[in-house]
Every structure is written in structure tokens, then in C-alpha cells.
DRENTI-897128 format. One record per residue (C-alpha): x, y, z. Coordinates in steps of 0.1 Angstrom, whole numbers. Layout:
% DRENTI-897128
{{X Y Z}};
...
END
This chain:
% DRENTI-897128
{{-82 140 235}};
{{-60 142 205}};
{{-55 113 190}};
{{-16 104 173}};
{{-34 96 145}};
{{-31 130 139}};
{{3 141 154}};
{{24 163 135}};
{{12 141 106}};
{{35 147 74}};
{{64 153 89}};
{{93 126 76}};
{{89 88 93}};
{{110 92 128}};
{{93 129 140}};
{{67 108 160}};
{{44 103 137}};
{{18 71 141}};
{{8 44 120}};
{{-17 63 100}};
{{5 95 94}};
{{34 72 90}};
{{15 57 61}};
{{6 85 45}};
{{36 107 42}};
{{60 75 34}};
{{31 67 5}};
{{39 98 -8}};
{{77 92 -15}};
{{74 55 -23}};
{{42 55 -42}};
{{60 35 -71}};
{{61 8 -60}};
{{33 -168 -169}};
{{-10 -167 -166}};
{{-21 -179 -137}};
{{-57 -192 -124}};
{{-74 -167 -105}};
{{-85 -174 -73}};
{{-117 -184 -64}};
{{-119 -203 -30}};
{{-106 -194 1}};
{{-75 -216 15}};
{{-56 -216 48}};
{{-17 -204 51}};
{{0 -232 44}};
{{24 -244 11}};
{{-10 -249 -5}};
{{-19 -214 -2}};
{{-26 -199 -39}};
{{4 -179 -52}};
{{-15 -159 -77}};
{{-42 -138 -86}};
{{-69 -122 -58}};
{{-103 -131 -40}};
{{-137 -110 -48}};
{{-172 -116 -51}};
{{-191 -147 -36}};
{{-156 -161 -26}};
{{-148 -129 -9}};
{{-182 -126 14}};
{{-180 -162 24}};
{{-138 -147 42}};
{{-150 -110 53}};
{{-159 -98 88}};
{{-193 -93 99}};
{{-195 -52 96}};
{{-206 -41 136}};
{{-207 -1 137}};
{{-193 12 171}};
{{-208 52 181}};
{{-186 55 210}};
{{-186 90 205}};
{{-200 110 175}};
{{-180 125 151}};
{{-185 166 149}};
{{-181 159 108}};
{{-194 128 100}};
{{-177 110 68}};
{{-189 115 35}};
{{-180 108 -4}};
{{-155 84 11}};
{{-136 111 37}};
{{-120 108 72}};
{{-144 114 101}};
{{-132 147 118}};
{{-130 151 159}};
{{-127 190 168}};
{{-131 185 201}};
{{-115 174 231}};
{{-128 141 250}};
{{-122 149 292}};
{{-101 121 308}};
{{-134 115 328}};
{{-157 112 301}};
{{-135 86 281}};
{{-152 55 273}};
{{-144 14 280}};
{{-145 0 245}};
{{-127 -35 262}};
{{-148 -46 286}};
{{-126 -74 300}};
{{-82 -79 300}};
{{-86 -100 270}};
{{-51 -112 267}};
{{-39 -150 280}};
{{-2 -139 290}};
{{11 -149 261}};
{{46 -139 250}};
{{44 -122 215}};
{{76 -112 191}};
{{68 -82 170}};
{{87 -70 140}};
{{79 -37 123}};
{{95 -6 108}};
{{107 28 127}};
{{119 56 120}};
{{148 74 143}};
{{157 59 176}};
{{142 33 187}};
{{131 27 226}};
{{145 4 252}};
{{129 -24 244}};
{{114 -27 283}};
{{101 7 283}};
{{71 17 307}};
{{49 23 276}};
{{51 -10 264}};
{{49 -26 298}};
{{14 -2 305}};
{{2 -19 271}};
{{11 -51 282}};
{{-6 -49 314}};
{{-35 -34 298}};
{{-46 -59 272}};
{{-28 -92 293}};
{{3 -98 272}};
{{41 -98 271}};
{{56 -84 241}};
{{91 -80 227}};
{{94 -59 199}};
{{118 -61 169}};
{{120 -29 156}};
{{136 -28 121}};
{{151 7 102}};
{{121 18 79}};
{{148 30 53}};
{{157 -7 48}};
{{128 -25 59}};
{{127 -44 24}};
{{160 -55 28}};
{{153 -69 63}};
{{118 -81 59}};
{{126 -101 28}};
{{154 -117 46}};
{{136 -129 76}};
{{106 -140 55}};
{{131 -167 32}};
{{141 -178 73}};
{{127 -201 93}};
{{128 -180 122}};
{{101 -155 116}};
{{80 -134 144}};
{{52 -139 157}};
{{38 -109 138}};
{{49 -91 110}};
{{42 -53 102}};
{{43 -52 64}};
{{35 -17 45}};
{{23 -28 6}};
{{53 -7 -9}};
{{73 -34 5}};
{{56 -60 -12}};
{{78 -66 -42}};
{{99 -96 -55}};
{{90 -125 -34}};
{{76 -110 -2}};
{{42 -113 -18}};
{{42 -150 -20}};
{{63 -157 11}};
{{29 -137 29}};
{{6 -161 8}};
{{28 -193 24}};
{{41 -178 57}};
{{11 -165 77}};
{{-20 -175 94}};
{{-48 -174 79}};
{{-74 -155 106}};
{{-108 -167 91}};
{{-113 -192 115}};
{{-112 -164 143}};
{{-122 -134 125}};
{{-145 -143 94}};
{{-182 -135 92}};
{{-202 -133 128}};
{{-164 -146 148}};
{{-153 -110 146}};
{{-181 -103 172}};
{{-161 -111 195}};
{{-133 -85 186}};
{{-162 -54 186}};
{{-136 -31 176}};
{{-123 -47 151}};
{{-156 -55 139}};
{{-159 -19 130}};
{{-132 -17 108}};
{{-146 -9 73}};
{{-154 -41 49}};
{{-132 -22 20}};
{{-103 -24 43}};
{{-109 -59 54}};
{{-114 -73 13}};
{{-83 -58 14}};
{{-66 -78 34}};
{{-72 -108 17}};
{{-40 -124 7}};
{{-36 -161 -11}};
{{-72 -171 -9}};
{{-71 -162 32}};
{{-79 -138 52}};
{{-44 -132 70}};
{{-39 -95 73}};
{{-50 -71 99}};
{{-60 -38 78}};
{{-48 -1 89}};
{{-79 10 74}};
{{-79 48 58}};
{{-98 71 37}};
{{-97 61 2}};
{{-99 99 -13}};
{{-74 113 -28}};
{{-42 122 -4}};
{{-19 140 -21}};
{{-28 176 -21}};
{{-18 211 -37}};
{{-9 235 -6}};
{{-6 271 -15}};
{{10 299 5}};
{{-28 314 14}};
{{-12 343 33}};
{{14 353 5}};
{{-17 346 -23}};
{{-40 373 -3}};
{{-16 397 2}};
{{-4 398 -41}};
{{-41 394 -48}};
{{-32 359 -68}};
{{-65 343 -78}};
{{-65 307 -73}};
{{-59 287 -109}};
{{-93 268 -119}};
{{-74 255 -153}};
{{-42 242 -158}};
{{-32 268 -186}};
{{-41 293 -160}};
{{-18 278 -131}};
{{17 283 -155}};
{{4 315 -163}};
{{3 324 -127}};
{{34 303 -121}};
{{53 322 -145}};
{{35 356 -131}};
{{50 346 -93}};
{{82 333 -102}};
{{113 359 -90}};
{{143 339 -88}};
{{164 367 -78}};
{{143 372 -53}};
{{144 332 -45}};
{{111 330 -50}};
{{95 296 -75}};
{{59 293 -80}};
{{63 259 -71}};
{{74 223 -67}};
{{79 195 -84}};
{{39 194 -91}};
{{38 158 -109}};
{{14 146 -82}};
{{-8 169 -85}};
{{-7 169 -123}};
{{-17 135 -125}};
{{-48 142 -102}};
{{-56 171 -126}};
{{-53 151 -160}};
{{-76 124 -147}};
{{-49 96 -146}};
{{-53 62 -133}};
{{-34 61 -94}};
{{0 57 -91}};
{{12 29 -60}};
{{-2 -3 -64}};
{{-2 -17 -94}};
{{-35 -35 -96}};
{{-49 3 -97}};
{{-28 6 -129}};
{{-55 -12 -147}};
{{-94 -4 -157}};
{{-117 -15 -181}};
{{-130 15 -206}};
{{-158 0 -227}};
{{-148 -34 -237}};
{{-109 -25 -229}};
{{-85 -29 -202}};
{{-62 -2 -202}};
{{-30 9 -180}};
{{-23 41 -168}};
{{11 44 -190}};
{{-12 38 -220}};
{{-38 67 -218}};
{{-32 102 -232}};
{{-43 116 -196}};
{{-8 103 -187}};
{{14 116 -215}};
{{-9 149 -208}};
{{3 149 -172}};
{{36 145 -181}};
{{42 175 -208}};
{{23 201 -183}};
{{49 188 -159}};
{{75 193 -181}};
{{65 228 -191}};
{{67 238 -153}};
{{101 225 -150}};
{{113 248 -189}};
{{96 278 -179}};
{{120 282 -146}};
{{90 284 -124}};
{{102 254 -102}};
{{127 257 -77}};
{{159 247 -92}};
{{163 219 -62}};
{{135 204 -73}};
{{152 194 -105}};
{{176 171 -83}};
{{145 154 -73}};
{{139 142 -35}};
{{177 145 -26}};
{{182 171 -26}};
{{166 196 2}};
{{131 190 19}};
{{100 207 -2}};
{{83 212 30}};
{{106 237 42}};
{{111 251 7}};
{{77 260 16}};
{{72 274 51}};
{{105 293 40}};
{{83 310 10}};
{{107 297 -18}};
{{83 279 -31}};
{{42 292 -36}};
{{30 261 -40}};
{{39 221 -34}};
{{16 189 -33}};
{{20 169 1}};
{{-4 144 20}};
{{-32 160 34}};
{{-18 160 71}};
{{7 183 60}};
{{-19 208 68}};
{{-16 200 104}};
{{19 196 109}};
{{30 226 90}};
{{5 250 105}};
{{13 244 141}};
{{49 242 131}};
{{46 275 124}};
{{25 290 144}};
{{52 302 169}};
{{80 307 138}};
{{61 328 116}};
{{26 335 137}};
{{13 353 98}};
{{22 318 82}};
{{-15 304 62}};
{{-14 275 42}};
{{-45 260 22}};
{{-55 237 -2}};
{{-65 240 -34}};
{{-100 220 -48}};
{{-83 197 -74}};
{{-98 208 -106}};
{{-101 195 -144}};
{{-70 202 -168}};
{{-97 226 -192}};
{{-117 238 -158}};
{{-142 209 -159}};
{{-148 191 -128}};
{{-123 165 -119}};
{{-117 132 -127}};
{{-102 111 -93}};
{{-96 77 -84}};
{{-102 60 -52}};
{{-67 50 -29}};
{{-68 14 -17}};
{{-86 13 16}};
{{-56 4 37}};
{{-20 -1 25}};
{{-5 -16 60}};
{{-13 -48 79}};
{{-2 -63 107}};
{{4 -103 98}};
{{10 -134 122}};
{{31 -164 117}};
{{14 -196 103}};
{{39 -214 134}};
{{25 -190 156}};
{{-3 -214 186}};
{{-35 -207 190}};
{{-30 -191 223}};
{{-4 -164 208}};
{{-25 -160 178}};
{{-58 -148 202}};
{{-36 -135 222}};
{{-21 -109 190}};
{{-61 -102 182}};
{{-63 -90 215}};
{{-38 -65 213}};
{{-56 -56 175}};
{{-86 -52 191}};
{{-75 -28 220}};
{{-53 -8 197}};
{{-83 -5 169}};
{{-105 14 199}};
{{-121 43 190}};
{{-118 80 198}};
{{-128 94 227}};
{{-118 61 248}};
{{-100 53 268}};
{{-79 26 249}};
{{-71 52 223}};
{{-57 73 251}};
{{-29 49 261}};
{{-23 36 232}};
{{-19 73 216}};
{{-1 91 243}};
{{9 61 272}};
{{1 66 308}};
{{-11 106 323}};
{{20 115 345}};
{{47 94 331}};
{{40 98 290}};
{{22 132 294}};
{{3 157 306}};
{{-32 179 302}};
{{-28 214 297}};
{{-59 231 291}};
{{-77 197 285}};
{{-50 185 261}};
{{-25 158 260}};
{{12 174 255}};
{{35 143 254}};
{{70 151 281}};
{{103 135 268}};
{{97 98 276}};
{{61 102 258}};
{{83 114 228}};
{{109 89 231}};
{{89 60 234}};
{{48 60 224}};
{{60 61 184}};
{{57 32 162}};
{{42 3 179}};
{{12 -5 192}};
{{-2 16 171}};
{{10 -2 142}};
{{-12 -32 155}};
{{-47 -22 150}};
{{-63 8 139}};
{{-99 22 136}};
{{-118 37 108}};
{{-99 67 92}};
{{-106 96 112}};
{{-86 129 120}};
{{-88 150 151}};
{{-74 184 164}};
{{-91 197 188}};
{{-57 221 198}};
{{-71 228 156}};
{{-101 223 149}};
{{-102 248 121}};
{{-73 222 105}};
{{-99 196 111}};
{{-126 211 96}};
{{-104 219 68}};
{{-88 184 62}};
{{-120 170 65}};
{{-144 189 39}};
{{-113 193 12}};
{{-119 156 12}};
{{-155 154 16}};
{{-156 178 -18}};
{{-128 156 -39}};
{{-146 123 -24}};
{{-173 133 -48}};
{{-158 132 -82}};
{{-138 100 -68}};
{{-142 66 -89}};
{{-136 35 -78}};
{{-111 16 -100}};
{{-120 -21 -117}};
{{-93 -38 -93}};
{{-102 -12 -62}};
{{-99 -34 -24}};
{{-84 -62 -43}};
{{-48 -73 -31}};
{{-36 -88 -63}};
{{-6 -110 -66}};
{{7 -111 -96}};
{{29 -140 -115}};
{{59 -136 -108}};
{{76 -136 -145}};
{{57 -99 -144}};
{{60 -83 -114}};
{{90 -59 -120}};
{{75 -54 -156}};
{{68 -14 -150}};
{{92 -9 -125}};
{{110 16 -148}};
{{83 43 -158}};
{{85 63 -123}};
{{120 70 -131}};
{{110 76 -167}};
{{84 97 -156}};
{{106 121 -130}};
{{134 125 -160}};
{{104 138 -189}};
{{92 165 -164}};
{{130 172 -159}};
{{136 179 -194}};
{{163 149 -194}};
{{137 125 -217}};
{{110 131 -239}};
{{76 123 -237}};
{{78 102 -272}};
{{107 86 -249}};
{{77 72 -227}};
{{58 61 -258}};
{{91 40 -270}};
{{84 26 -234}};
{{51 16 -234}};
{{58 -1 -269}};
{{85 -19 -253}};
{{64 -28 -221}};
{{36 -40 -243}};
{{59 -64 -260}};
{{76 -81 -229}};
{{51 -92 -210}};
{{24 -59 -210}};
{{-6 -72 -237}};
{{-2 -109 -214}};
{{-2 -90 -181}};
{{-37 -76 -195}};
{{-47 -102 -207}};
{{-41 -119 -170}};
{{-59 -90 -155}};
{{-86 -92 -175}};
{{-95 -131 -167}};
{{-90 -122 -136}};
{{-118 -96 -136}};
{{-138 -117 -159}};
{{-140 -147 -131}};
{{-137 -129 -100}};
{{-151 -98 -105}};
{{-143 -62 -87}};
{{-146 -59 -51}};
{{-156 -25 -56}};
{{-191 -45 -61}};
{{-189 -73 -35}};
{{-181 -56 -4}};
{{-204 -28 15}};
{{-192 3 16}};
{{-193 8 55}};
END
């Protein structure tokens, strides 16, 4: 078995990728994205809903899910330091295990809106119909362009005609979206909260951290893609081409633009790298980039954002000395516009280039039959100096699947169900059609392995496995080398990974503030481009202080002050 959750992962949204590989390559692209009372009681999704602030501690455990482990089939790595679970074998069709025991589904008819990349199916397709049948429901899905997902979501959230459920990534949760999911969906509590989730046993095995999460307005109304909350974004290297020019791998950031500058033959069309900014911000030490809560963290007695530290500005000149010493390829100045950093890679124009973590899947049996000599690693993230690292924990889920506050009780139970069947585990037999559709008509085995045909292609791709999702695991058991791989690179940065002060809180900020910082990633990508200078980000910071920054802290910190950090109040299953 070889579970989509692990396709050909970092290819762009639209090659086929799932939920979870959809999440983590379109994170990497769109990473940046008056006081108010913190909240401190739980409340249902209704105009009364609280518009501001975010749920922890005592308030928290009295919304969460009872935590139920499921050990429907033993990982070969098991997780640890916050990693993935890895898979490196593959589960017989025979062997495959019943985590449903019963068609749990009423019949219900259930509208479904969520984003997709490429083509979409015919929207009566036999996968969806073998779902349907499966788990007892009828659904009708709304598939939406991913490119312009904002655009549309926001629009049908100000209607009055919204779906039943609502697929909502957190990069799309700007302007008012935030608040129309604090007043326009269900809150699940009342079916899912405390010793209720039992009767959802996969779900009940979705990790706490994804679940606090998912608290939104007091409630808990969203259903978590839960993931690995280690660092994602990693620095591949060209293993093959390093071996054969005897390159030793950089353990200091003074040594890695020496190198670069060593490597570098544009006539030859060949840069040391990328645009390495990711990277650079992992090796500085600097607070994570995305959601914005993670900006923040208390150092001593202070509360300090990431645009205020020196690990930032530090980040930013060794950036910017990459980009003047010519040792970036020259299409990397034009930023993500212009040409694909991937293929810069595979193509050897490039050395080096910071991707998610599935990359390392995707490119390596992209290759395989291309350029059979083609070896990629990873480097270990090390310290700027060559001390160890300094990383910060990822949220633990960044997608959730939300259902209308209109939406009956029957449709509501009836949209757990499909949750719950979609959030099976690996190696059973729910993850099986829900990750490649029905043996015959979706695909194949050859030599034990699921190979998707055309219709597979064409039409298991973002859906129902947008819906639920189980703990973050990867499996390639065509690779398990890859697997392996994947899984102890994170296993080894897991264990210099710190959890932030506002880590598994979804915050909602006033609104007055929200687009506050919206300018420093554009900031940021013109420094290491030589177009603006770092004392240009300092001017910035001074600015941002001034119209609104020192009260957003001030916010934050009350917030942290009453509430406290759900890196504390929920168990780190």
C-alpha cells in the first residue's frame, strides 16, 4: 500500500498531489501570509461567537477530543522529536484492515467546496460514487481554482448561500474570512469534544496539538489535517554531483558561500544555488515565517517579533551576500516567476535549493528513469557559526475542513462520517479507496503496488482526502530508502525544535491590525535581491512599531498572560 499522502509530494498543486502534499508544497510559496478581550470560554457558532483573540489552557481541555491511539499497523520508524511516522512497506490487499466497522453515513446529501489544482473531475465520477457508497452518503462537490481560492471563498462566506462544508487552508485566512469562520460555522463540540469523539475512533486519533488547533471563536469548529510540526522546508543538494567534485558538505554559513562561490561556473550554467532565504532563516535561528501568531515569543520578560530580532536582519544580509556574489542563478533574482527551481535543479543548474521535505520523493522517482545517476539529499540544518541549531515548531495542521452553522444535525453526522472514514489509517482498507479509488477501475497492483490508470489520475485528487486525515505519516514502500530518509532528517531537526509561546493556538487577531506586516515578505525578497537595504527593513520595523506594532504586542501579550500557551495545555500525542 502506498498511501497519496505521499504521491509525488512537492510537485506544484494540480500534479495529483493529496491533501497533505498539497499543503506542504503550497505552504512553501504562500508562507506569508483595537485590543480586544481574550477568550476564555468556549461559545457555539453563532453571531455571538467571539471575534477575537484564541482558546488555551483550562478553557481549551474542557473543547478538545479525548486522545484514543489507533495501532492498526505499526509503523517500521516510529515518530520521534515531533517527526512523521514512516511506512517502508507494502500492506497486501488481503491483509488490509476494517478501521469502520459499520456504513456510518444516514444518506444524507452533502455540498462540498474546496480548492484544486488542474482539471477538475466530472462531478458524478465513479470515485466519488465508490466513496459515497462506502461511508453511506451523497456528495456534490464544488471544486474551486486553488489560484483564487481567496477570491472565491471570501465571496461565498459574505453569502447566504454557503456549503455544507468548507475546505479552508490558513493562508487563506486573511481580511474577514477569519471572523466570517468564527460566525459562519458549526461548532462540533457537542459531537466531538472530550469522551463524544469515541464514537469517531479514527478521528479520535488525531493528535491533541492538531485538534487545539482547530479551535476557532471560542468553538471547536474545524476538522484538523493534522501534520508533523518539524521543520519542512529543507536544503537539497545535488549528492551525486557533490561526490563526484569531492565538495564537503558546509557545517557553517561562512563556509557554504565559500563553497558557493567555489561551485559557481556561470559559463558553464552552473549556480551553487537558489534563492536560499528559507533556509537562511532556519540557519540564523529566526522565529517561523506563515502564521502570524508564530511571529511572536516571549524572551525573558519581552515579547518580541520575528522582524525585530538580529537573527532576522542576520538572515537577511547572508541572503543578500548569495545573491552579490553571483552564486545564485540569475532566474532566481526574478523571484517565483520566473522558471521552476525544481527543474533548475534536476537540470544541475543549480547545486543546491530549499524545498518541502516531499520533494525528496517526487524528485527522486522523477528521475529515476531521466537521469538513472540523479542523487539528491538533504542537508542537517546547522547553526550560522557551526553550533547546533536553533528551530521552531510549524503549527500542527494548517487545513481544516469546516461545516455550515445552517447545516441539520443529520448532515452534520453525516460530514463526521465521511471525516472519520477518510482519517483511517495506513495499512486499511479505508485508506486504500480513499488514496487510490476502487482495484480495477482507479488502479492496479504491480508487484504488490498500487499504480493509478488514467481515470485514477483524473479523478482520486483533491477530495476526499481533503476531508479527514490521520496523524502525519509518510510511506514509500516503491522507496523505502526515501522514507527512511524523510523520516530520520526530521527525527534529527525535531530535536533542536522549540515550541513557540503562541504554538497550536489559532489566533484571531483585531481587525484594525491584521494586514499590519503584510509588507515585510516583499521587503524581505527585494534586501536579498540587492534592490533594498537591510537598514531599509529597520526603517520598517520603526514604522510598524509606530502604527499599530508596540499595541499588537501589547495585545499578544494579555493574551498570553490570561490564556496561556497551548504548547502547555494540550498532550503531546
Amino acid at each position: 500500500m502506498t498511501p497519496s499522502s505521499s504521491p509525488a509530494p512537492t510537485s506544484a498543486p494540480g500534479s495529483g498531489a493529496s491533501r497533505r502534499s498539497f499543503l506542504a508544497s503550497t505552504a512553501f510559496a504562500a508562507a506569508a501570509v483595537a485590543s480586544g478581550t481574550p477568550l476564555l470560554a468556549a461559545c457555539g457558532g453563532s453571531p455571538s461567537a467571539k471575534k477575537e483573540g484564541a482558546t488555551s489552557g483550562k478553557d481549551a481541555r474542557e473543547i478538545l477530543p479525548a486522545f484514543v491511539a489507533r495501532n492498526v499497523v505499526a509503523p517500521d520508524i516510529p515518530s520521534e522529536n515531533g517527526s512523521s511516522a514512516g511506512f517502508t512497506t507494502a500492506i497486501a490487499t488481503e491483509r488490509l484492515k476494517t478501521s469502520v466497522a459499520r456504513k456510518a453515513g444516514r444518506g444524507s446529501t452533502v455540498r462540498i467546496m474546496a480548492p484544486l489544482w488542474g482539471s477538475p473531475p466530472s462531478s458524478d465520477n465513479s470515485y466519488y460514487r465508490a466513496m459515497d457508497e462506502a461511508i453511506g452518503v451523497r456528495t456534490v462537490w464544488q471544486n474551486q481554482d486553488g489560484n483564487t481560492y481567496d477570491e472565491k471563498l471570501g465571496a461565498v462566506l459574505a453569502s447566504s448561500d454557503i456549503p455544507d462544508v468548507v475546505v479552508v487552508p490558513a493562508w487563506n485566512l486573511t481580511g474577514k474570512i477569519p471572523s466570517a469562520v468564527n460566525a459562519k460555522f458549526a461548532d462540533l463540540g457537542p459531537y466531538l469534544s472530550g469522551d463524544k469523539v469515541k464514537a469517531y475512533p479514527n478521528l479520535a486519533a488525531v493528535p491533541t496539538d492538531a485538534w487545539q488547533r482547530s479551535i476557532f471563536g471560542g468553538a471547536l469548529r474545524g476538522i484538523p489535517m493534522p501534520g508533523s510540526y518539524v521543520v519542512n522546508i529543507a536544503p537539497f543538494y545535488r549528492q551525486d554531483v557533490f561526490e563526484k567534485e569531492g565538495y564537503p558538505l558546509p557545517r557553517t554559513a561562512d563556509a557554504f558561500l565559500t563553497w558557493a562561490k567555489e561551485a559557481t561556473n556561470a559559463r558553464a550554467k552552473v549556480w551553487a544555488c537558489d534563492d536560499m532565504k528559507w533556509t537562511a532563516f532556519n540557519i540564523f535561528g529566526v522565529l517561523p515565517g506563515g502564521d502570524k501568531a508564530l511571529w511572536w515569543d516571549l524572551r525573558g520578560d519581552a515579547l518580541v517579533n520575528r522582524v525585530e530580532t538580529e537573527e532576522y536582519l542576520e538572515a537577511l544580509e547572508w541572503s543578500r551576500k548569495l545573491f552579490a556574489a553571483g552564486v545564485v542563478h540569475p532566474d532566481a533574482r526574478a523571484g517565483s516567476t520566473q522558471g521552476d527551481p525544481g527543474n533548475r535543479f534536476t537540470a544541475g543548474q543549480v547545486l543546491v535549493y530549499n524545498q518541502d521535505l516531499s520533494s525528496w520523493y517526487g524528485k527522486s522517482v522523477e528521475q529515476a528513469a531521466r537521469n538513472p545517476g540523479f542523487r539528491m539529499g538533504a542537508f542537517d540544518i546547522f547553526g550560522h557559526d557551526g553550533s547546533d541549531p536553533v528551530l521552531y515548531a510549524t503549527q500542527p495542521a494548517n487545513i481544516w475542513t469546516f461545516v455550515s452553522g445552517k447545516a441539520s444535525e443529520a448532515v452534520v453526522k453525516d460530514v463526521l462520517a465521511i471525516a472519520d472514514f477518510c482519517a483511517a489509517p495506513y495499512g486499511t482498507k479505508e485508506r486504500m479507496l480513499t488514496d487510490y479509488g476502487v482495484e480495477g477501475t482507479h488502479y492496479t497492483l504491480e508487484k504488490g503496488l498500487p499504480v493509478k490508470n488514467d481515470d485514477g489520475n483524473l479523478q482520486v485528487v483533491g477530495a476526499f482526502d481533503y476531508l479527514g486525515d490521520p496523524a502525519a505519516y509518510i510511506a514509500h514502500p516503491d522507496r523505502p530508502d526515501i522514507t527512511r530518509l524523510q523520516v530520520q532528517w526530521q527525527q534529527r531537526m525535531g530535536a533542536f525544535t522549540r515550541k513557540t509561546s503562541f504554538y497550536g493556538l489559532t489566533v484571531t487577531e483585531p481587525a484594525r491590525w491584521t494586514n499590519l506586516a503584510d509588507d515585510f515578505e516583499q521587503l524581505e525578497d527585494d534586501v536579498v535581491r540587492g534592490r533594498k537595504k537591510v537598514s531599509d527593513v529597520q526603517q520598517a520595523v520603526s514604522e510598524w512599531r509606530g502604527k499599530g506594532g508596540d499595541q499588537l504586542r501589547d495585545w499578544y501579550r494579555k493574551l498570553l498572560d490570561e490564556t496561556g500557551s497551548a504548547a502547555g495545555s494540550a498532550a503531546d500525542h
